[in-house]
N, C-alpha and C positions, 0 to 999 in steps of 0.2 A: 504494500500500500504506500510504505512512504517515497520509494523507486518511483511509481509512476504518479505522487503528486510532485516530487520531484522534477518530474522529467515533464510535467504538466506547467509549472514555473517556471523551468527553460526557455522551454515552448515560447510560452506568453510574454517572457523577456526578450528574446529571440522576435518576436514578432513587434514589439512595441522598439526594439533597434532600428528594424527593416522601416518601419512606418516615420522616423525620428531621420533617416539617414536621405528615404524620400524626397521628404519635407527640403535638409539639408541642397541635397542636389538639386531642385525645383529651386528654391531661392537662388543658387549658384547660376544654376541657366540661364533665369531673368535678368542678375546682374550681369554677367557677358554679353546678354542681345542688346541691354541698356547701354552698356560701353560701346560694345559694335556700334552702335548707332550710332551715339556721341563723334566716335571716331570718325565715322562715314561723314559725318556733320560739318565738323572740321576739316577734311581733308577738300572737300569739296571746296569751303566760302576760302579757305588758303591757298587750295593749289592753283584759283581762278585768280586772287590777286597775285601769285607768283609768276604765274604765265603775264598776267599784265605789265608785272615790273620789266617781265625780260624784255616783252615786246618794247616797249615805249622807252625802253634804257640799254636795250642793246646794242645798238649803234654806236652809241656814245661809248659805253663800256668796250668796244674792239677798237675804239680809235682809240681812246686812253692806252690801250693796252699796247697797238702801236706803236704810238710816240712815246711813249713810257719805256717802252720795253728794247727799244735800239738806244735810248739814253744810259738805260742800264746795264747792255753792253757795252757800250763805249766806256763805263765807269767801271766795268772791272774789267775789262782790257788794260788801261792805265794804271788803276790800282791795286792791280790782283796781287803782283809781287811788292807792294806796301803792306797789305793784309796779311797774306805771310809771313813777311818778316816781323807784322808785332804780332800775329798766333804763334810764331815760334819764341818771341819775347816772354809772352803771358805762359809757356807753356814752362819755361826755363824758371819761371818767378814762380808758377806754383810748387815744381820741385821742388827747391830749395827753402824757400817757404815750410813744403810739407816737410822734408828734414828737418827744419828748424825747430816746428815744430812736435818732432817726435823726441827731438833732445828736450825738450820743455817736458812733454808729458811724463818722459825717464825718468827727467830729476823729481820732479811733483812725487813718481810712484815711490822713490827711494826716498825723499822725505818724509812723507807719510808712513813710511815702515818705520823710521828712525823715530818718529812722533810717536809712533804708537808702541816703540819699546820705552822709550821714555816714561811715557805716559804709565805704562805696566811697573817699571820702576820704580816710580815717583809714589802710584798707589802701595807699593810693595811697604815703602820707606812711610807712608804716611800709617799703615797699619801698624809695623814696629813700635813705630812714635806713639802709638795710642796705649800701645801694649805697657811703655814705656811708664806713660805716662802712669797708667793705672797700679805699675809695681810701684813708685814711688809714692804716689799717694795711699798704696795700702800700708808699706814702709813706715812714714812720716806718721799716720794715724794709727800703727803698734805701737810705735817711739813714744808718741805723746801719750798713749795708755799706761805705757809702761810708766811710765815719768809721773803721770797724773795716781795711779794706784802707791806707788813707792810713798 
């Protein structure tokens, strides 16, 4: 009996998933055709003002390009081996630079280890000192017991 109320709850879980999962998908779907469309929407009022821009600015945009674009031959024809020689500038200054920098970072990392044995020392010596501290004042308050009993 209790096997097949058992397997009777499954069931009806099982079924109340499938009806739950439905639901899920059917909302999923409508949100997709609702995006589809959005998109459809938008590609349409955009793709019509893009085609306008070409039309009515294309002409102008290859002449630019044109004259633009033999000037900008002409400018690294003359310049080309100017630009070179400061890429090879820039490139000699980042080395050395970057070397420079790696001697900085060395000394930083060996400092800091130095720092940090210090630092281990220093606490070492500050411990003693307390330790110190505390035999002499147990010291000085026998003495003075003893002084003050006598």
């Amino acid at each position: 009996m209790e096997n097949k109320e058992l397997l009777l709850q499954i069931l009806k879980n099982t079924e109340d998933l499938k009806t739950r999962l439905d639901k899920v998908e059917e909302n999923s779907e409508k949100r997709f055709v609702n995006l589809e469309s959005r998109l459809d929407h938008i590609e349409k009022t955009h793709g019509e003002r893009l085609q306008n821009i070409e039309k009515t600015h294309g002409e102008r945009l290859q002449n630019i390009e044109k004259t633009h674009g033999e000037r900008l031959e002409n400018i690294e024809n003359t310049h080309g081996k100017r630009l070179q020689n400061i890429e090879n500038i820039v490139t000699r200054m980042e080395k050395e630079h970057g070397e420079k920098i790696q001697i900085l970072f060395d000394y930083f990392v060996d400092q800091d280890s130095k720092n940090k044995r210090i630092n281990s020392r220093i606490h070492r010596l500050c411990k003693k000192s307390d330790e110190h501290d505390t035999r002499i004042f147990a010291l000085e308050f026998y003495k003075s017991e003893k002084l003050v009993s006598k």
